[in-house]
Biopython code that builds the backbone (N, CA, C, O; Angstrom):
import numpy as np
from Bio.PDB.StructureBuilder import StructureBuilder

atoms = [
    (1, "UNK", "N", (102.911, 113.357, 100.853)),
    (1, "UNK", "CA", (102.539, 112.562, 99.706)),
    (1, "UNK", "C", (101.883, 111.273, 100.205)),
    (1, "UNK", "O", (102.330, 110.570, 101.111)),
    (2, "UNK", "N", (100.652, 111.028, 99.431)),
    (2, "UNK", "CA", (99.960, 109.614, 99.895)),
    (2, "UNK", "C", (100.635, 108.317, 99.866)),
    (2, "UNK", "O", (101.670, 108.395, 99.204)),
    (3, "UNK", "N", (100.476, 107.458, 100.221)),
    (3, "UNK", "CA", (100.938, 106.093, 99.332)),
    (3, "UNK", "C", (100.354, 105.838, 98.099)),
    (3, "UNK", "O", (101.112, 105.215, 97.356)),
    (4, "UNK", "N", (98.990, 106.170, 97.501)),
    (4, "UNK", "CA", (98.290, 106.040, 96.221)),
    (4, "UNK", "C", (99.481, 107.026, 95.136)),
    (4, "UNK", "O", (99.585, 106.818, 93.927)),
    (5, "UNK", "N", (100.019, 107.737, 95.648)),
    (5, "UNK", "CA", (100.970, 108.451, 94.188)),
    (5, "UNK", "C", (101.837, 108.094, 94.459)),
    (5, "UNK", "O", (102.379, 108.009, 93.358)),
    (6, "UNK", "N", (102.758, 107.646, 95.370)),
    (6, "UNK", "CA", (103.970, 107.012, 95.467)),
    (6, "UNK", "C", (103.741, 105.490, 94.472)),
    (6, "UNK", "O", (102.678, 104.890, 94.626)),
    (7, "UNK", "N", (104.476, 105.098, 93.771)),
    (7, "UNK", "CA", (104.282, 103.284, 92.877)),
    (7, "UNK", "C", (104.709, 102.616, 93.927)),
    (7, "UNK", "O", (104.125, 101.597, 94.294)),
    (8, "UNK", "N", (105.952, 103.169, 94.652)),
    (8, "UNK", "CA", (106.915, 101.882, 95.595)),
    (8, "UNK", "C", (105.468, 101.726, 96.518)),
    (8, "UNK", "O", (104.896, 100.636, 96.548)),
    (9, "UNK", "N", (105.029, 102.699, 97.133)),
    (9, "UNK", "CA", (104.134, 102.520, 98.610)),
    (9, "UNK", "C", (102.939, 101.857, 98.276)),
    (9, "UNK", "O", (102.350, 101.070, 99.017)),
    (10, "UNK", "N", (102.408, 102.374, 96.530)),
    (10, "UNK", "CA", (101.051, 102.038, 96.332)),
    (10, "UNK", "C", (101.122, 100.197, 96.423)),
    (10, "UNK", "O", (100.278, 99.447, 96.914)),
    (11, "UNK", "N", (102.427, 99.844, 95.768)),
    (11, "UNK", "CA", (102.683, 98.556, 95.332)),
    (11, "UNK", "C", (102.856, 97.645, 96.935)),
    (11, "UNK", "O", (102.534, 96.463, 97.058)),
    (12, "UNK", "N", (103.560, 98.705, 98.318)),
    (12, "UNK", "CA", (103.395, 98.078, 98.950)),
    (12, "UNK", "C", (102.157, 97.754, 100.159)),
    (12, "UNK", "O", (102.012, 96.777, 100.892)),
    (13, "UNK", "N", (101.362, 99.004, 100.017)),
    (13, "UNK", "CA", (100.100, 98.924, 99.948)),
    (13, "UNK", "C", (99.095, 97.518, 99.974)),
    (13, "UNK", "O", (98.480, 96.872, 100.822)),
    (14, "UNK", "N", (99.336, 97.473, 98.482)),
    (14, "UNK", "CA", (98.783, 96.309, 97.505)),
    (14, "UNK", "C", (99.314, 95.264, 98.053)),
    (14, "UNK", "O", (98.326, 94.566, 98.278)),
    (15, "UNK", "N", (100.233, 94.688, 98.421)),
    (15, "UNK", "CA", (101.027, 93.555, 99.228)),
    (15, "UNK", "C", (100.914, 93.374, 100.077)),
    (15, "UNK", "O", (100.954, 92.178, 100.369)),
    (16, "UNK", "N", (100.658, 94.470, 101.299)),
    (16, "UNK", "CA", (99.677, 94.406, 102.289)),
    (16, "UNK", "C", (98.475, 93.644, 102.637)),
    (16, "UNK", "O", (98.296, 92.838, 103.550)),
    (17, "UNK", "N", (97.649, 94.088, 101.670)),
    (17, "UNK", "CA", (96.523, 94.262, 101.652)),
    (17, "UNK", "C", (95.969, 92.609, 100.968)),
    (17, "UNK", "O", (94.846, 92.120, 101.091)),
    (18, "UNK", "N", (97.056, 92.070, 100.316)),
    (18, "UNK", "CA", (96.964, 90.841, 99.800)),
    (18, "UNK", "C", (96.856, 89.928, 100.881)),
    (18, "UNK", "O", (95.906, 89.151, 100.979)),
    (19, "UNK", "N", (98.031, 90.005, 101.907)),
    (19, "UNK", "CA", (98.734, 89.075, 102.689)),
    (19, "UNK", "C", (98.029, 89.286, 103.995)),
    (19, "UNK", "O", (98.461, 88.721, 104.999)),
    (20, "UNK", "N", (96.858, 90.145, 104.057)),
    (20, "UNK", "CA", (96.086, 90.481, 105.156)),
    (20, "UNK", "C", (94.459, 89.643, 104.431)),
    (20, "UNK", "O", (93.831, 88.862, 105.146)),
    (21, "UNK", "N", (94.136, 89.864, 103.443)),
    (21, "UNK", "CA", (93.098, 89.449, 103.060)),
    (21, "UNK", "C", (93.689, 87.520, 103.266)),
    (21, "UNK", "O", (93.016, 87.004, 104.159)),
    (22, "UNK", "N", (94.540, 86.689, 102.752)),
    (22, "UNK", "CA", (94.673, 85.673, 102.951)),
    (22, "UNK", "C", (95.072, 85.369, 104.179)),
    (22, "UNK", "O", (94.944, 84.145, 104.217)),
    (23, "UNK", "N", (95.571, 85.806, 105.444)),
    (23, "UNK", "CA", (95.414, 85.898, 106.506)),
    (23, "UNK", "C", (94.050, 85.543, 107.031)),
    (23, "UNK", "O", (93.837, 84.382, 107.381)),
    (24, "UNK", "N", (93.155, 86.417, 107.109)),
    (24, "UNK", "CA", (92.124, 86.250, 107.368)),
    (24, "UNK", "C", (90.799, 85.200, 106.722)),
    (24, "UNK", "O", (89.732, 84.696, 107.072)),
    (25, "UNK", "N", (91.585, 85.280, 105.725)),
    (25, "UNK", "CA", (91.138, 83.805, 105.203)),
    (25, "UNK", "C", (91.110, 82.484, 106.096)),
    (25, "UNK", "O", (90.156, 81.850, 106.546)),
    (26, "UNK", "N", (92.487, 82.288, 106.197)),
    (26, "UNK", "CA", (92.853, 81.596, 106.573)),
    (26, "UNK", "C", (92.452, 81.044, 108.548)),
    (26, "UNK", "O", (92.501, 79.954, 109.117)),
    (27, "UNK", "N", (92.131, 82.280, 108.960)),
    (27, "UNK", "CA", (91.714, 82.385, 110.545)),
    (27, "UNK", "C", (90.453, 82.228, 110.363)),
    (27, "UNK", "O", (90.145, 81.216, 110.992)),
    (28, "UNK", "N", (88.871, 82.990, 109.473)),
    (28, "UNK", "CA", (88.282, 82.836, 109.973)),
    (28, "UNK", "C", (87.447, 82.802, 108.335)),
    (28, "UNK", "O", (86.816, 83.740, 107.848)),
    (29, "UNK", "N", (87.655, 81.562, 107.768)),
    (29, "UNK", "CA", (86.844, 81.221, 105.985)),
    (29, "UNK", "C", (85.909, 81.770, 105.735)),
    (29, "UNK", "O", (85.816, 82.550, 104.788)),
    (30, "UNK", "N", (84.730, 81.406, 106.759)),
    (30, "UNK", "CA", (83.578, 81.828, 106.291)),
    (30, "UNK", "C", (82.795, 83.609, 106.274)),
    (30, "UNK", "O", (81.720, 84.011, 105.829)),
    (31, "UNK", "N", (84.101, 84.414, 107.078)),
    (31, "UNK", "CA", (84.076, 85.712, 106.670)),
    (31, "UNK", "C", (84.435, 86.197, 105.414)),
    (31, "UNK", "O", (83.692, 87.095, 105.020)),
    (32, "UNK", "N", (85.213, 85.929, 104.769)),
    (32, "UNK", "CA", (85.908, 85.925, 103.491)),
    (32, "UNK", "C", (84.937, 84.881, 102.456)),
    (32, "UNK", "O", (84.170, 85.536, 101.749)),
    (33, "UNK", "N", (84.875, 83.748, 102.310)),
    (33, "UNK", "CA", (84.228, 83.069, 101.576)),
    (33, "UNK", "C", (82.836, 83.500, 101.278)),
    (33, "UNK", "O", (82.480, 83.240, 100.128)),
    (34, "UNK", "N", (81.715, 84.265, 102.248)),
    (34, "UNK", "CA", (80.420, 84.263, 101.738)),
    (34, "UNK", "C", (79.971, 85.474, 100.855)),
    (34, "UNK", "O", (78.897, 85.786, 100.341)),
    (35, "UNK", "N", (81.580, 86.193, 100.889)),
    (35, "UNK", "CA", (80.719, 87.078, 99.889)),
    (35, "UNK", "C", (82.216, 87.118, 98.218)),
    (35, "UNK", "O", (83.276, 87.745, 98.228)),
    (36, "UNK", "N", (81.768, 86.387, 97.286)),
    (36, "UNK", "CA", (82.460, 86.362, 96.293)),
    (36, "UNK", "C", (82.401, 87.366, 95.040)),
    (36, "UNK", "O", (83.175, 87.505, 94.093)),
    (37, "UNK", "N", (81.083, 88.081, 95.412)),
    (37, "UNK", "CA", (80.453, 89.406, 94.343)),
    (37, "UNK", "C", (80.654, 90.690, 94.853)),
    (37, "UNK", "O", (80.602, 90.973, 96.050)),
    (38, "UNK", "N", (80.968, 91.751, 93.601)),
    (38, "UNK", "CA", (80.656, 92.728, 94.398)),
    (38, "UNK", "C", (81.985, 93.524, 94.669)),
    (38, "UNK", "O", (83.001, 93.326, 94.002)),
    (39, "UNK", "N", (81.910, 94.444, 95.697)),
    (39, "UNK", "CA", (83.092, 95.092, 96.345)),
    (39, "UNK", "C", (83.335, 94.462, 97.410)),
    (39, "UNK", "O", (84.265, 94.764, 98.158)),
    (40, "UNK", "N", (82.599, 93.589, 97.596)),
    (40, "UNK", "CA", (83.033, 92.605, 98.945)),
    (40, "UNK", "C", (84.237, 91.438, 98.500)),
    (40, "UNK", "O", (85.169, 90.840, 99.038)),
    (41, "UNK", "N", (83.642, 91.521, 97.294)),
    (41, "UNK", "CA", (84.309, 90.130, 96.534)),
    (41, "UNK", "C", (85.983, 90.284, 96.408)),
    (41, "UNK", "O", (86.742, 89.351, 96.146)),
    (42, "UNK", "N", (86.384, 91.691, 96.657)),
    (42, "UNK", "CA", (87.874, 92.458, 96.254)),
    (42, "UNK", "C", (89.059, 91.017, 97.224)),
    (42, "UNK", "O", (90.077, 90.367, 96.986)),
    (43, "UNK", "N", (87.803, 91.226, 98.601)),
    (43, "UNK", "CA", (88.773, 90.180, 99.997)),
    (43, "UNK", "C", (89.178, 88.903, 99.401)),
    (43, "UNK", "O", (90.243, 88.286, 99.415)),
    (44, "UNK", "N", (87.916, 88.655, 98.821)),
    (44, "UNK", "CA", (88.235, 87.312, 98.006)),
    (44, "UNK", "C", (88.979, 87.006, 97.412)),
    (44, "UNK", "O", (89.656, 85.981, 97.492)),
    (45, "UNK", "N", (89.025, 88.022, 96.513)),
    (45, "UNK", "CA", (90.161, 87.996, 95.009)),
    (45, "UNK", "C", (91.483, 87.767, 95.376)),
    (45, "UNK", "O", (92.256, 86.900, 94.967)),
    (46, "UNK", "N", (91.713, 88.981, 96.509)),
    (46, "UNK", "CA", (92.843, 88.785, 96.875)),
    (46, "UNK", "C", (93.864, 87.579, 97.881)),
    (46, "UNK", "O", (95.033, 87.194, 97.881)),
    (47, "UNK", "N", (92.419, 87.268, 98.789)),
    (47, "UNK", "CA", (92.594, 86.154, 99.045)),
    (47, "UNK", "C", (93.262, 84.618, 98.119)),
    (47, "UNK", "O", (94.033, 83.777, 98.582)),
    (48, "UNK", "N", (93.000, 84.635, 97.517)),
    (48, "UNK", "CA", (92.944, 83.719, 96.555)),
    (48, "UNK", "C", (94.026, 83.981, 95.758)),
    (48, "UNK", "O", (94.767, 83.021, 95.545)),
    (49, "UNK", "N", (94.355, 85.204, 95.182)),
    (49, "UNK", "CA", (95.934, 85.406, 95.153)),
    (49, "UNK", "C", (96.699, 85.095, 95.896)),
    (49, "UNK", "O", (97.558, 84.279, 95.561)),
    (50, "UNK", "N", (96.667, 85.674, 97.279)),
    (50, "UNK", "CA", (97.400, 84.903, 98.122)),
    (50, "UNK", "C", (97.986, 83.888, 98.456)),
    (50, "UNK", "O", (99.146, 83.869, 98.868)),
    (51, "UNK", "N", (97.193, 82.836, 98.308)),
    (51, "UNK", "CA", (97.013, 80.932, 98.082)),
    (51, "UNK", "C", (97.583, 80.779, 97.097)),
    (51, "UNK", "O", (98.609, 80.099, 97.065)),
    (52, "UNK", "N", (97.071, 81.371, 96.016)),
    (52, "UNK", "CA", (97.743, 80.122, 94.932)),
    (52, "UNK", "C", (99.122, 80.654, 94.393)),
    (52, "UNK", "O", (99.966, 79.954, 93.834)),
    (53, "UNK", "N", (99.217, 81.977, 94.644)),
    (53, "UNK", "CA", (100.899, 82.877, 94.332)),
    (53, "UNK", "C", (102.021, 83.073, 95.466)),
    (53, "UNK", "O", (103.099, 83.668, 95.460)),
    (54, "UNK", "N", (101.174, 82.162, 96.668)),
    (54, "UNK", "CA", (102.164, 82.296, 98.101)),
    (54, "UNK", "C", (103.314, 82.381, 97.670)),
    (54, "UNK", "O", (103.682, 83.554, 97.723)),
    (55, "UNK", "N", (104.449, 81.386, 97.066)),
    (55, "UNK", "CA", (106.135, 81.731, 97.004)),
    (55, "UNK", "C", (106.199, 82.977, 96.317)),
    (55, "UNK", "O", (107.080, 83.752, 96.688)),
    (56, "UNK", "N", (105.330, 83.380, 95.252)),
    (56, "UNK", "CA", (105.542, 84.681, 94.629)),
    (56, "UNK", "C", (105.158, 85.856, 95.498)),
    (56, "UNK", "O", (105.495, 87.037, 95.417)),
    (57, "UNK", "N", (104.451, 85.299, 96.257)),
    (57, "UNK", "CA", (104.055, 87.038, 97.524)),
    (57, "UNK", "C", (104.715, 86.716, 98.611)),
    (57, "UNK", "O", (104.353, 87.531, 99.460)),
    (58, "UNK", "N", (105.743, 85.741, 99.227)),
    (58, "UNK", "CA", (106.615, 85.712, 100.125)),
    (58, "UNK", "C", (107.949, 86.470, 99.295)),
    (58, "UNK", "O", (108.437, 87.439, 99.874)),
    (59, "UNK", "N", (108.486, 86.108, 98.108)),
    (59, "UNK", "CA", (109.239, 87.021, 97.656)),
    (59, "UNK", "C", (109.212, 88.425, 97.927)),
    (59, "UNK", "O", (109.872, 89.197, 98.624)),
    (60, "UNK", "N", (108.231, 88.507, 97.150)),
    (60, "UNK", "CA", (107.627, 90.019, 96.794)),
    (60, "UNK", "C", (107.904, 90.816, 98.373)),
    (60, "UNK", "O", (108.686, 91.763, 98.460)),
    (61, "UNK", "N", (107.201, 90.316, 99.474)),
    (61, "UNK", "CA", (107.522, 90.630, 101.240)),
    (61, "UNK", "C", (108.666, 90.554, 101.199)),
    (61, "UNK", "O", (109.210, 91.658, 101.175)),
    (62, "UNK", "N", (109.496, 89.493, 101.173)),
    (62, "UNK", "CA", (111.030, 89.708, 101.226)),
    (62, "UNK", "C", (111.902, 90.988, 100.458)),
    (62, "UNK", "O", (112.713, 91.842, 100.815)),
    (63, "UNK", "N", (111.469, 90.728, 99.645)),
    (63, "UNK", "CA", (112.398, 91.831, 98.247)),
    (63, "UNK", "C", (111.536, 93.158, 98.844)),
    (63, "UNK", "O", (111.966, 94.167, 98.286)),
    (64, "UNK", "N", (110.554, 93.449, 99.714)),
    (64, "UNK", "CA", (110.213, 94.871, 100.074)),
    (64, "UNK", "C", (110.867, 95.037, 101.401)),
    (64, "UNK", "O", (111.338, 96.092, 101.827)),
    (65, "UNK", "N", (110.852, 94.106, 101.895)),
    (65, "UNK", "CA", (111.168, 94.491, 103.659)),
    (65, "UNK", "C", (113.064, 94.471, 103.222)),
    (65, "UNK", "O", (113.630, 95.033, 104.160)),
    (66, "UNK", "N", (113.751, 94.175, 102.519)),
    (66, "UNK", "CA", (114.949, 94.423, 101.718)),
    (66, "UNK", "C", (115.109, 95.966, 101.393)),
    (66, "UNK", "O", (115.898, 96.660, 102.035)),
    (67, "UNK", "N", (114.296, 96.492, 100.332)),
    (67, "UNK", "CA", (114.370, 97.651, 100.126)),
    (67, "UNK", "C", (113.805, 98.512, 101.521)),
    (67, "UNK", "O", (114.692, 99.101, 102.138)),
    (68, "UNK", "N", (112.780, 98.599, 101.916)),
    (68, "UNK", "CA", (112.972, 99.226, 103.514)),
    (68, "UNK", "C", (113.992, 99.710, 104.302)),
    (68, "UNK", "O", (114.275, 100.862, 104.631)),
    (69, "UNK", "N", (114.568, 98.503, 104.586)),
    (69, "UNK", "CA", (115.927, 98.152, 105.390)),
    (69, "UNK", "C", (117.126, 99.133, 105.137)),
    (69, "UNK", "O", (117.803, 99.773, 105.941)),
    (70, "UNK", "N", (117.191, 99.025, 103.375)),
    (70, "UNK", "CA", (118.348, 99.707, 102.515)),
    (70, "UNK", "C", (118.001, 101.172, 102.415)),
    (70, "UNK", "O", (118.990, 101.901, 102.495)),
    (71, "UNK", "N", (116.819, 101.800, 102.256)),
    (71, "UNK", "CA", (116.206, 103.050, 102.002)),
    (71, "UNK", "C", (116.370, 103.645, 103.539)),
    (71, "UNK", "O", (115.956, 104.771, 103.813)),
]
sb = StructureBuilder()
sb.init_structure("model")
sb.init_model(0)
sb.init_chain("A")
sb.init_seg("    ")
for serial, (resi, resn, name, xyz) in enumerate(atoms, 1):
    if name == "N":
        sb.init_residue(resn, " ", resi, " ")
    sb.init_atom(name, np.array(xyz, "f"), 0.0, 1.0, " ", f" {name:<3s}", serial, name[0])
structure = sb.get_structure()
């Protein structure tokens, strides 16, 4: 089974993929910053989630690497 039909995996997937896009933000801006349109623009978006929902996506990492642990 993929992670796309699993919800738990897709969701942690998605959390991933958040906390990697603001990562890289954060190391190297102007890879992430020059493209805001588009399907390029996805890095961005998420980027930017990242930043401004940080205590809510450090939870979110916590409360998964929790269930991990327990599963």
């Amino acid at each position: 089974q993929t992670a796309l039909l699993n919800f738990s995996s897709l969701l942690l997937c998605i959390l991933l993929f958040v906390c990697t896009c603001t990562y890289a933000r954060a190391t190297a801006p102007g890879l992430i910053d020059r493209n805001k349109e588009g399907f390029s623009g996805l890095f961005w978006k998420c980027s930017r989630i990242g930043e401004r929902l940080s205590p809510y996506v450090a939870l979110c990492c916590v409360a998964m690497g929790v269930k991990i642990l327990i599963s």
